[in-house]
Structures are given as structure tokens and as C-alpha cells.
DSSP file (Angstrom, degrees, kcal/mol; ACC not computed):
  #  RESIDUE AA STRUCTURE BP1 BP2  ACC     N-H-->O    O-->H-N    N-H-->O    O-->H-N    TCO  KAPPA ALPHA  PHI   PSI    X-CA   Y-CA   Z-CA
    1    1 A X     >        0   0    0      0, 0.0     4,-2.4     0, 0.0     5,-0.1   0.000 360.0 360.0 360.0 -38.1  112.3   65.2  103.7
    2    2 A X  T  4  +     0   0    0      2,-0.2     0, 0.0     1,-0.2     0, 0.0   0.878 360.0  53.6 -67.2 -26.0  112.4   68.3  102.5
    3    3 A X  T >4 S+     0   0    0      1,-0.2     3,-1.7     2,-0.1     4,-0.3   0.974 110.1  48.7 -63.5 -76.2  112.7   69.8  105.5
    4    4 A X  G >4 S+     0   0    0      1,-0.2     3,-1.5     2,-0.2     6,-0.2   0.839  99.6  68.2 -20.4 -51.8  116.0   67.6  106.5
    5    5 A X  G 3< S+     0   0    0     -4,-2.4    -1,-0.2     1,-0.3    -2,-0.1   0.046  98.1  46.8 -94.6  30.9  117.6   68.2  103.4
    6    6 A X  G <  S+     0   0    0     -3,-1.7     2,-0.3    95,-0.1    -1,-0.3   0.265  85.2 107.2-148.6   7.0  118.1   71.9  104.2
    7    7 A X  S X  S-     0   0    0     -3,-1.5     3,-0.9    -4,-0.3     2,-0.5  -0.759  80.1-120.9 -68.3 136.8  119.7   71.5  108.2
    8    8 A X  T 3  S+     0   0    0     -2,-0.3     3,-0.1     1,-0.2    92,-0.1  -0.664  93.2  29.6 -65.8 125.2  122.8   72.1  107.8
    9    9 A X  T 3  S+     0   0    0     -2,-0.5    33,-1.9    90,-0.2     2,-0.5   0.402  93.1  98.6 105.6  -4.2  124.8   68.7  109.1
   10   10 A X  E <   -a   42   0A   0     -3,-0.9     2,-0.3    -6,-0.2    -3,-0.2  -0.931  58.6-161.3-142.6 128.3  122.3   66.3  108.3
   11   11 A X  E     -a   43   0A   0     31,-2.5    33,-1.7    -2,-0.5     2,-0.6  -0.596  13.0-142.0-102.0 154.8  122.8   64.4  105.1
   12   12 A X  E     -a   44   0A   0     89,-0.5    33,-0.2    -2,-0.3     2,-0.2  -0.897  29.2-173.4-115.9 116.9  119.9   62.6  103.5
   13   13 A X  E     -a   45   0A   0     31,-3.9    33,-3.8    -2,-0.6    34,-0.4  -0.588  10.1-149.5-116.0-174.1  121.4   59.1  101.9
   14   14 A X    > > -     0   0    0     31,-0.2     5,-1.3    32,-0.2     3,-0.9  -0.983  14.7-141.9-162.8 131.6  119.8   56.5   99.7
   15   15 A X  T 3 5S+     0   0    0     -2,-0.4     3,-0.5     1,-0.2     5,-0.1   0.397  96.6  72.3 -80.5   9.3  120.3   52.8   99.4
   16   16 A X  T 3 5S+     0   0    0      1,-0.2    -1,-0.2     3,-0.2     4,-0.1   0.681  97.9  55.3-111.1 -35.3  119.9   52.6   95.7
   17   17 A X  T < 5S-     0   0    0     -3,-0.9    -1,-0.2     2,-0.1    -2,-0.1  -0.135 123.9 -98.0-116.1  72.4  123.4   54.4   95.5
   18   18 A X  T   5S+     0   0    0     -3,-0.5     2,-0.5     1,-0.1    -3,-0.2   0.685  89.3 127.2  56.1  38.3  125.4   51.8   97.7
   19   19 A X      < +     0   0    0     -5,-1.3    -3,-0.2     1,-0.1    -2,-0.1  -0.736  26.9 134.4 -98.3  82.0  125.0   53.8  100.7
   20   20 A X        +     0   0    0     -2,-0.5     2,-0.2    -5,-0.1    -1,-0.1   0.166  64.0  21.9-110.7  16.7  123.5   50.6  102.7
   21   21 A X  S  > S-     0   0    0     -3,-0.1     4,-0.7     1,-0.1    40,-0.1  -0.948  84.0 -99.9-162.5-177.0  125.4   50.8  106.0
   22   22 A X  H  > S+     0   0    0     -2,-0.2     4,-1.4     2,-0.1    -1,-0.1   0.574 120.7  58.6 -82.9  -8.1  127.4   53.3  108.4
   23   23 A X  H  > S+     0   0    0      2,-0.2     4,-0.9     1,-0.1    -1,-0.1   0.701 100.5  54.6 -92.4 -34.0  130.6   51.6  106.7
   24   24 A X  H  > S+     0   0    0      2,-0.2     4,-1.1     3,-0.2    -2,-0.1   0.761 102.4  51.8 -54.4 -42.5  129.7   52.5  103.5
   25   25 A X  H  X S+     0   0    0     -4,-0.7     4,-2.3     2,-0.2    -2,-0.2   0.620 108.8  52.7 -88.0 -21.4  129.4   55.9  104.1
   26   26 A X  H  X S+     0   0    0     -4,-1.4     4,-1.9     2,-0.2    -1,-0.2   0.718 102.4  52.6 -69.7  -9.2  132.6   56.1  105.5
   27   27 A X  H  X S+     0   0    0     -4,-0.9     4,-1.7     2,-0.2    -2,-0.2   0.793 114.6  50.8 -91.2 -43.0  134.4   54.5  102.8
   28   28 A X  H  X S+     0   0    0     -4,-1.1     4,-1.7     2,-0.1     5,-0.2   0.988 109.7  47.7 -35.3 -54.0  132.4   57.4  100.6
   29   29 A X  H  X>S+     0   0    0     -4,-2.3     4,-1.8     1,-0.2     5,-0.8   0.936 114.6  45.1 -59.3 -58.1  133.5   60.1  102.8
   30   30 A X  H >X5S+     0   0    0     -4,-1.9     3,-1.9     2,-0.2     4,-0.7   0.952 110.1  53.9 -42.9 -61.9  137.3   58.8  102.7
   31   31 A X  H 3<5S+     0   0    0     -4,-1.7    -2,-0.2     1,-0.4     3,-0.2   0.688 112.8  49.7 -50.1 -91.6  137.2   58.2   98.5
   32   32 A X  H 3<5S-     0   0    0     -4,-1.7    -1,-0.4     1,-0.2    -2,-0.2   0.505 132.9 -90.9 -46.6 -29.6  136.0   62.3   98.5
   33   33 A X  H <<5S+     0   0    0     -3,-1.9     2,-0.9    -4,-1.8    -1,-0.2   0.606  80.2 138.5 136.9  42.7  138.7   63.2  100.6
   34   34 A X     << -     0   0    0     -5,-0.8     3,-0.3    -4,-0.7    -1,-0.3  -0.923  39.1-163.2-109.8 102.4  138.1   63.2  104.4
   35   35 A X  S    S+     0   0    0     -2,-0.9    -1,-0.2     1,-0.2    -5,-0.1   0.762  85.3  51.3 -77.1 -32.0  141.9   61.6  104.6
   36   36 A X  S    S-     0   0    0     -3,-0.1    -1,-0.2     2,-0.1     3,-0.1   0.616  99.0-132.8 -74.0 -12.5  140.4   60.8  108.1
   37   37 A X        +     0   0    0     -3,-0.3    -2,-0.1     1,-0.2    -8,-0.1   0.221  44.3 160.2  92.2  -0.1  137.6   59.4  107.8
   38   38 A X        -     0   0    0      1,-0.1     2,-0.9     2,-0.1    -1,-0.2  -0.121  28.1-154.8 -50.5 130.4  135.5   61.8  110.6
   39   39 A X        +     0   0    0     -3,-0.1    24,-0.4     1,-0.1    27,-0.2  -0.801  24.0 167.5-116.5  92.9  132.2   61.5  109.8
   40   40 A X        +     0   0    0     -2,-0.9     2,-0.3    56,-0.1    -1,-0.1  -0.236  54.2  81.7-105.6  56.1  130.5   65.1  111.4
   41   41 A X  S    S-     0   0    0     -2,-0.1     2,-0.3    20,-0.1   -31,-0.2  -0.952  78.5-125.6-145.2 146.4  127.1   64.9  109.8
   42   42 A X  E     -a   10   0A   0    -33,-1.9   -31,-2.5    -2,-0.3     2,-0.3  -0.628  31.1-148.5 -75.3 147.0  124.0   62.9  110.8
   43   43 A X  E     -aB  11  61A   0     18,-3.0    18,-0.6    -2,-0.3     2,-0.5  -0.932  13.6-171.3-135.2 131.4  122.7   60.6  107.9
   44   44 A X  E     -aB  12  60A   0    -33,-1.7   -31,-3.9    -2,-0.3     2,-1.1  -0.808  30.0-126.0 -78.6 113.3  119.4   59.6  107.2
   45   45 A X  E     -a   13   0A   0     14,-1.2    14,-0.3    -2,-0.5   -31,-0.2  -0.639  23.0-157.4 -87.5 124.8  118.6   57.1  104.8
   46   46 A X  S >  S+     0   0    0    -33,-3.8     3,-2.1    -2,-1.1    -1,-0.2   0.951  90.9  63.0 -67.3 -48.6  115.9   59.3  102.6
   47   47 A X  T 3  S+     0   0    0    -34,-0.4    -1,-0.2     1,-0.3   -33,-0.1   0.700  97.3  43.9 -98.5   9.7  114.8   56.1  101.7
   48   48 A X  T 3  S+     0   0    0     -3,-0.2     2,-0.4    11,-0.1    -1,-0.3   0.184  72.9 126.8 -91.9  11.3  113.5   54.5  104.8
   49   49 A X    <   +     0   0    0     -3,-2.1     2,-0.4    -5,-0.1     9,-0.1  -0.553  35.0 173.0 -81.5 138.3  111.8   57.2  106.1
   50   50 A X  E     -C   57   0B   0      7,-1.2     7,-1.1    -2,-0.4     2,-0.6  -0.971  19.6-154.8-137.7 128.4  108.3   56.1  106.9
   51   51 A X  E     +C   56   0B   0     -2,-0.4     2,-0.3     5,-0.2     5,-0.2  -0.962  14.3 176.8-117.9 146.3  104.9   57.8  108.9
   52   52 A X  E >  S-C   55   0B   0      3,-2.3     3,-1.3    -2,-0.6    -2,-0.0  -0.889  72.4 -18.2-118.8 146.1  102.6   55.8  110.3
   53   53 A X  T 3  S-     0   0    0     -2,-0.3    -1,-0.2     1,-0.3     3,-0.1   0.600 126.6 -54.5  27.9  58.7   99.7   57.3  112.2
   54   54 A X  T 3  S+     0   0    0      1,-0.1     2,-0.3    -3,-0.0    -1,-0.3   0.974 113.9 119.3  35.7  64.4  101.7   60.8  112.5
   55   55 A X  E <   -C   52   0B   0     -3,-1.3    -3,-2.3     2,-0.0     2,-0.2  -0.799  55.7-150.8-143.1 114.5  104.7   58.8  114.1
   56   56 A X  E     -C   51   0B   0     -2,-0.3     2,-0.3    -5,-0.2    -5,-0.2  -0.718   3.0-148.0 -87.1 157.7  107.8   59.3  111.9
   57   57 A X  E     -C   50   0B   0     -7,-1.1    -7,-1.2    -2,-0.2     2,-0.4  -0.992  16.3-173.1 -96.5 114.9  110.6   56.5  111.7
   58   58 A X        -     0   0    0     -2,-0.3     2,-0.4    -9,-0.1    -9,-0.1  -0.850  19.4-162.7 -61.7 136.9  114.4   57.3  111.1
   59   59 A X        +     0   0    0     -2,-0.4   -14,-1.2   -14,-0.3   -11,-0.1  -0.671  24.2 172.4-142.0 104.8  116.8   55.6  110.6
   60   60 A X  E     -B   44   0A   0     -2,-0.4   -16,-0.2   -16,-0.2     2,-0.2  -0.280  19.3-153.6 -87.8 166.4  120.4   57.4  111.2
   61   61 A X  E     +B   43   0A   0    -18,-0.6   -18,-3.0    -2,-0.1     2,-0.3  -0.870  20.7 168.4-105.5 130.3  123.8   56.7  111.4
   62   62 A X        -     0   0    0     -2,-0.2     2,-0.5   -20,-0.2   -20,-0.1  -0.771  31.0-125.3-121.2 171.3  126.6   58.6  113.3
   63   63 A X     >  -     0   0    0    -24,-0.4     4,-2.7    -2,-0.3     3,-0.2  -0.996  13.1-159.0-131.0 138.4  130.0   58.6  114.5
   64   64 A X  T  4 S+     0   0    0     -2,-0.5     4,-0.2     1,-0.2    -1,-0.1   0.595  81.5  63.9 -99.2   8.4  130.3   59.1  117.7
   65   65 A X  T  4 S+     0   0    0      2,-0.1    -1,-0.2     3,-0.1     4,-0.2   0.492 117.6  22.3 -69.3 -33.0  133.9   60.3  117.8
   66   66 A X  T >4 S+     0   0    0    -27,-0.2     3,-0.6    -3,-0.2     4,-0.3   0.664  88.0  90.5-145.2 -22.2  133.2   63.4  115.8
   67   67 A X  T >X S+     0   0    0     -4,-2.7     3,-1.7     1,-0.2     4,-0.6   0.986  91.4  53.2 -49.0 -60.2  129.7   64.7  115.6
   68   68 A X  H >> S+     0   0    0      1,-0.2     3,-1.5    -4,-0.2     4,-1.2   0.811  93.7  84.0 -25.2 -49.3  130.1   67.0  118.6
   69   69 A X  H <> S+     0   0    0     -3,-0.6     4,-2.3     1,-0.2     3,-0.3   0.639  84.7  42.9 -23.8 -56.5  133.0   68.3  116.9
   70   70 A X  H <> S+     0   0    0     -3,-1.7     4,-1.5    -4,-0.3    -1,-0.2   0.802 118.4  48.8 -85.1 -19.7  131.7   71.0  114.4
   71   71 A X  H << S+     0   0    0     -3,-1.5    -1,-0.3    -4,-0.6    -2,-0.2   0.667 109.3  51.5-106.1  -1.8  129.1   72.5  117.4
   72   72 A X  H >X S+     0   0    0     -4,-1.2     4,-2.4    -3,-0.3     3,-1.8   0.893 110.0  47.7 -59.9 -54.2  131.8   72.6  120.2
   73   73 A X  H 3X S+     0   0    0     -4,-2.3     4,-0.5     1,-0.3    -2,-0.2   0.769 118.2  44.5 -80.8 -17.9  134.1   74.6  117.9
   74   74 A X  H 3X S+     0   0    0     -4,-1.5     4,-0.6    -5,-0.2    -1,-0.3   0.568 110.8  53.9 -85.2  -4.4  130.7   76.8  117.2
   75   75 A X  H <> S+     0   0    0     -3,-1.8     4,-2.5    -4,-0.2    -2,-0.2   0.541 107.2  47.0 -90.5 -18.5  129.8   77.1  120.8
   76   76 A X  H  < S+     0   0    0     -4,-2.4    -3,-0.2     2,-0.2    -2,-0.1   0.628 112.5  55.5-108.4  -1.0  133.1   78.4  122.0
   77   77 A X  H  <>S+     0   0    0     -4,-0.5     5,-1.9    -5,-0.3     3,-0.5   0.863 109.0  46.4 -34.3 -61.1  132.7   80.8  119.0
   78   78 A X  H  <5S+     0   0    0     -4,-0.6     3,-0.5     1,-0.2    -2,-0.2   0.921 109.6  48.2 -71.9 -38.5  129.7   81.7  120.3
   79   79 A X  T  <5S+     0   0    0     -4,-2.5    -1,-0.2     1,-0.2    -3,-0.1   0.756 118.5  46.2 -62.3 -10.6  130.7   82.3  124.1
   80   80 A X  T   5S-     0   0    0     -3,-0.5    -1,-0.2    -5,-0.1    -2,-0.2   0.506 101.2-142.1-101.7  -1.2  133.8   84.4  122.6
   81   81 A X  T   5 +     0   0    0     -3,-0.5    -3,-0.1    -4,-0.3    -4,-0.1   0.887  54.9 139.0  35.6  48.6  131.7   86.2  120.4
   82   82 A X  S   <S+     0   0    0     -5,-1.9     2,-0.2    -6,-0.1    -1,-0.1   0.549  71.6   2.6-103.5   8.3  133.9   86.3  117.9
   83   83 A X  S    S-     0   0    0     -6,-0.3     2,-0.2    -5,-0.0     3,-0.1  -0.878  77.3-108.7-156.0 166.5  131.6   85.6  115.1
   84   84 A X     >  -     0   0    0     -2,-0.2     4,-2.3     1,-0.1     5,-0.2  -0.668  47.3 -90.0 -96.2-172.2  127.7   85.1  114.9
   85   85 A X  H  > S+     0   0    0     -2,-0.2     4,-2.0     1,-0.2     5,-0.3   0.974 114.8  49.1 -56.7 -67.4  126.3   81.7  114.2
   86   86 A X  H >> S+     0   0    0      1,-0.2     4,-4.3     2,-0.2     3,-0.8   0.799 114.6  41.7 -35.2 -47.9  126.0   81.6  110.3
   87   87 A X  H 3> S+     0   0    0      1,-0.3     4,-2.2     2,-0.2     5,-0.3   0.990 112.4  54.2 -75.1 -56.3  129.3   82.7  109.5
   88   88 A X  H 3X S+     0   0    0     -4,-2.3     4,-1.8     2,-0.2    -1,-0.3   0.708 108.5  49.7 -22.6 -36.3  130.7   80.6  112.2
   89   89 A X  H <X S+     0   0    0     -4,-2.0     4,-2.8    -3,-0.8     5,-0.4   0.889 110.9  52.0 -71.0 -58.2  128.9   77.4  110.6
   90   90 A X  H  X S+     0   0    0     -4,-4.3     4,-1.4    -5,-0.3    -2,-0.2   0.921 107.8  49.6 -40.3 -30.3  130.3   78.5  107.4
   91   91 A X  H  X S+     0   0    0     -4,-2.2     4,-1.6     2,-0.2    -1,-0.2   0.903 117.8  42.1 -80.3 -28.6  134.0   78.7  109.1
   92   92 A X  H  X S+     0   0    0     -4,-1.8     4,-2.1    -5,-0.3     5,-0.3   0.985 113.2  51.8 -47.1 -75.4  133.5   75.1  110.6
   93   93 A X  H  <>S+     0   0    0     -4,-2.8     5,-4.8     1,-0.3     4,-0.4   0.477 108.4  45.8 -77.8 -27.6  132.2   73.8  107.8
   94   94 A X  H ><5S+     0   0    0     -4,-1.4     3,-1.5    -5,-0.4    -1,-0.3   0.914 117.1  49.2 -80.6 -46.7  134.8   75.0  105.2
   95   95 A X  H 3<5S+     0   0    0     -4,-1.6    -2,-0.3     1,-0.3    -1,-0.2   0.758 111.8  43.6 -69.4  -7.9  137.5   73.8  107.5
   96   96 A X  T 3<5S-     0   0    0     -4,-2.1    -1,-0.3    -5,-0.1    -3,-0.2   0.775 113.4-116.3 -91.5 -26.1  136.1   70.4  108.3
   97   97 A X  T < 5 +     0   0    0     -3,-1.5     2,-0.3    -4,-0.4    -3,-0.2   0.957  58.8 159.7  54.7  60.9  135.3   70.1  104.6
   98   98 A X      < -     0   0    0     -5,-4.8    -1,-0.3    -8,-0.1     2,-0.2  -0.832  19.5-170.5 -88.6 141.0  131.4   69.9  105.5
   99   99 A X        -     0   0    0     -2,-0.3     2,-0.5    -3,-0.1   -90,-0.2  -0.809  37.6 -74.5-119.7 176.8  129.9   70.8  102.1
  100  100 A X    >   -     0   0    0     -2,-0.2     2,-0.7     1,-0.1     3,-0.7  -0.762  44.7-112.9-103.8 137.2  125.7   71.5  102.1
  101  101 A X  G >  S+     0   0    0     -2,-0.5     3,-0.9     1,-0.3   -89,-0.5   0.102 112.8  63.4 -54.0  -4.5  123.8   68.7  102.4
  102  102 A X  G 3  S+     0   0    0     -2,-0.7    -1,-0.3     1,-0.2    -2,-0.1   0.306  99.1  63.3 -98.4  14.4  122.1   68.8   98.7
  103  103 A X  G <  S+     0   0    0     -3,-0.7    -1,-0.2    -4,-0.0     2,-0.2   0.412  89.0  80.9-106.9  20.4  125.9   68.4   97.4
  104  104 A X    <         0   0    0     -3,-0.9    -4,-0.0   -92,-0.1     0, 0.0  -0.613 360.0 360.0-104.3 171.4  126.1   64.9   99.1
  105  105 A X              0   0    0     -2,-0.2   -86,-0.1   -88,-0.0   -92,-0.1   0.856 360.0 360.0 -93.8 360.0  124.5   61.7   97.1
């Protein structure tokens, strides 16, 4: 978990605060202020992660409209070379209004 919760894009969410579905977490995203609702983060519910006999389980939610988004617009950065990766993530990431993943709930 720890590991997850420091990729950039990949939120770790929790049913304990009413995030219990992919509908849910768009109706978060909106209320904070993605006036479109585009959901460009993976989510993981933190609290359904299970290993069994070194086999982990996930269980994610996407949209599948919009993930690509933020790593096209950082791959044709990176073929124009007009940035390197970090700063590039950062430039996405402000304009998309991705914040980093230990500032989601």
C-alpha cells in the first residue's frame, strides 16, 4: 500500500468514507471541482486489498474516457522534447487539477 500511495495517478480510496463505488467517486471528484467530471487517476480501494499465497487482489476503478489523457499529453511532450518527464507530470497534473495522491481521501 505504501508503495501505491506514492505513483503518481493512482489514488488509494476507502469504503469507510462513502467511497463504495466508481459513481461515488465521481460525484467526489465533481463536489471538489472537476466541473467535468473526468476521472484521470486509477483508484484502488485501500481497503480491499488482500494477499493470499503471494497473489495480490485489486480492486480498481477507472474511466475509460479519460485515463489515457494525462500520459498522451506527456508522451508527445516527451517525443518533442520540450520538457523531461517530472516537470511534464507536474504540468499535466496542475492543468488537469491532478493533486498527489496522499491529498485525496
Amino acid at each position: 500500500m505504501k508503495l501505491l500511495s506514492n505513483i503518481q495517478r493512482i489514488v488509494l480510496v476507502n469504503t469507510d468514507r462513502g467511497l463504495v463505488s466508481t459513481d461515488a467517486i465521481f460525484e467526489y471528484f465533481r463536489r471538489i471541482g472537476r466541473s467535468i467530471g473526468d476521472l484521470y487517476e486509477l483508484f484502488i480501494w485501500e481497503d480491499l486489498i488482500e494477499v493470499n499465497n503471494s497473489i495480490l487482489k485489486l480492486i480498481g476503478a477507472f474511466d475509460p474516457h479519460s485515463i489515457q489523457i494525462p500520459e498522451i499529453v506527456d508522451g508527445i511532450r516527451a517525443l518533442t522534447k520540450i520538457t523531461n518527464l517530472e516537470d511534464s507530470i507536474k504540468m499535466t497534473n496542475q492543468a488537469l487539477k491532478i493533486v498527489p495522491p496522499s491529498s485525496y481521501p
